[in-house]
N, C-alpha and C positions, 0 to 999 in steps of 0.2 A: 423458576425459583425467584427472580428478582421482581416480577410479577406477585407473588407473594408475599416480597419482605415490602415491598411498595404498598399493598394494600394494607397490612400490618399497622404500618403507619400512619398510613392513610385514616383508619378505624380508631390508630390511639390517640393522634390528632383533632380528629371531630368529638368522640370521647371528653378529650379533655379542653377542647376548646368554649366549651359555654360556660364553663366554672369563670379558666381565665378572665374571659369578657366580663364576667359579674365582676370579678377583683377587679380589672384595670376600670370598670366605669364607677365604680367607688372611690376607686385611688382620682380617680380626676375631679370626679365631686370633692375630694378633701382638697385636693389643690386650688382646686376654685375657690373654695371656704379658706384656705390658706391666703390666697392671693387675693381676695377682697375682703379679709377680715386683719389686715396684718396691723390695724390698731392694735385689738389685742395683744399681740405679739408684744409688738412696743411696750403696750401699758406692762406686761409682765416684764420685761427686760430692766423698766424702768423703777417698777416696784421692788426688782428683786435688794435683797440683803447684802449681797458680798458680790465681789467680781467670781467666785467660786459659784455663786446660782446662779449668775447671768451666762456663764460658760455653761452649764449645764443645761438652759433654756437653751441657746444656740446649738447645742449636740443636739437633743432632741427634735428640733427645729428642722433642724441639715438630716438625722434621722429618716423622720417623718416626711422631709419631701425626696429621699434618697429612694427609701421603701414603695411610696408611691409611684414614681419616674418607673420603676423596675418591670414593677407588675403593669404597667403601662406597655413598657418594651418589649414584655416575656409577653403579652399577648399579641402584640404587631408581630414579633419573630417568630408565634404558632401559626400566626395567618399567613406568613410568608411561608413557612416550611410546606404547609398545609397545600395553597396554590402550585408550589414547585414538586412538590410529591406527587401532584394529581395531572400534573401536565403529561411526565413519563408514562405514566399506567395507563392515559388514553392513549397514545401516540402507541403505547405498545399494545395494549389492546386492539385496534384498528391495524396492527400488523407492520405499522412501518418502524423505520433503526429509528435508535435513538441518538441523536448527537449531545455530545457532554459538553463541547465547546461552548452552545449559547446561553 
C-alpha cells in the first residue's frame, strides 16, 4: 500500500512538474527584466501624481516580485518532494527497510 500511495505521487509530481518549471522560468525572466530594467521603475515612481500612486506602484512592485519568488520556490519544493518520494519507492522496491530518520 505505501508502495502505492509513493507512486501516486510520484506520477502527480512529474505530472505536474513541467507546468511548474515553464511558470518559475518565466517568473525569473521577469525578475531579471525587473532587476535590470529598475529605471523604469524609478521613472514611474517619479512621474507618479500623489504619494497615493507612488504607494500603489511600490505594492505592485513588492506584488510582482512576491508572486515571482513563489512560483520559483513551489517548483524547487516539487523537485525536492519529487527526489524524496523516489528515493523510498526504489529502496522499497529493491526489497530493503526503509529508515525515516535520514
Amino acid at each position: 500500500a505505501e508502495i502505492a500511495e509513493l507512486d501516486a505521487r510520484i506520477a502527480e509530481l512529474e505530472a505536474k512538474l513541467p507546468a511548474q518549471r515553464e511558470r518559475s522560468d518565466e517568473s525569473i525572466r521577469a525578475l531579471y527584466k525587473y532587476e535590470y530594467d529598475s529605471s523604469s521603475v524609478l521613472m514611474m515612481l517619479l512621474e507618479s501624481k500623489s504619494v497615493t500612486d507612488m504607494l500603489a506602484i511600490v505594492d505592485s512592485y513588492n506584488w510582482i516580485i512576491e508572486y515571482n519568488t513563489s512560483e520559483i520556490q513551489r517548483a524547487i519544493q516539487m523537485e525536492s518532494d519529487l527526489r524524496n518520494a523516489r528515493q523510498p519507492a526504489r529502496l522499497m522496491s529493491a526489497g530493503r527497510p526503509i529508515s525515516r530518520s535520514s
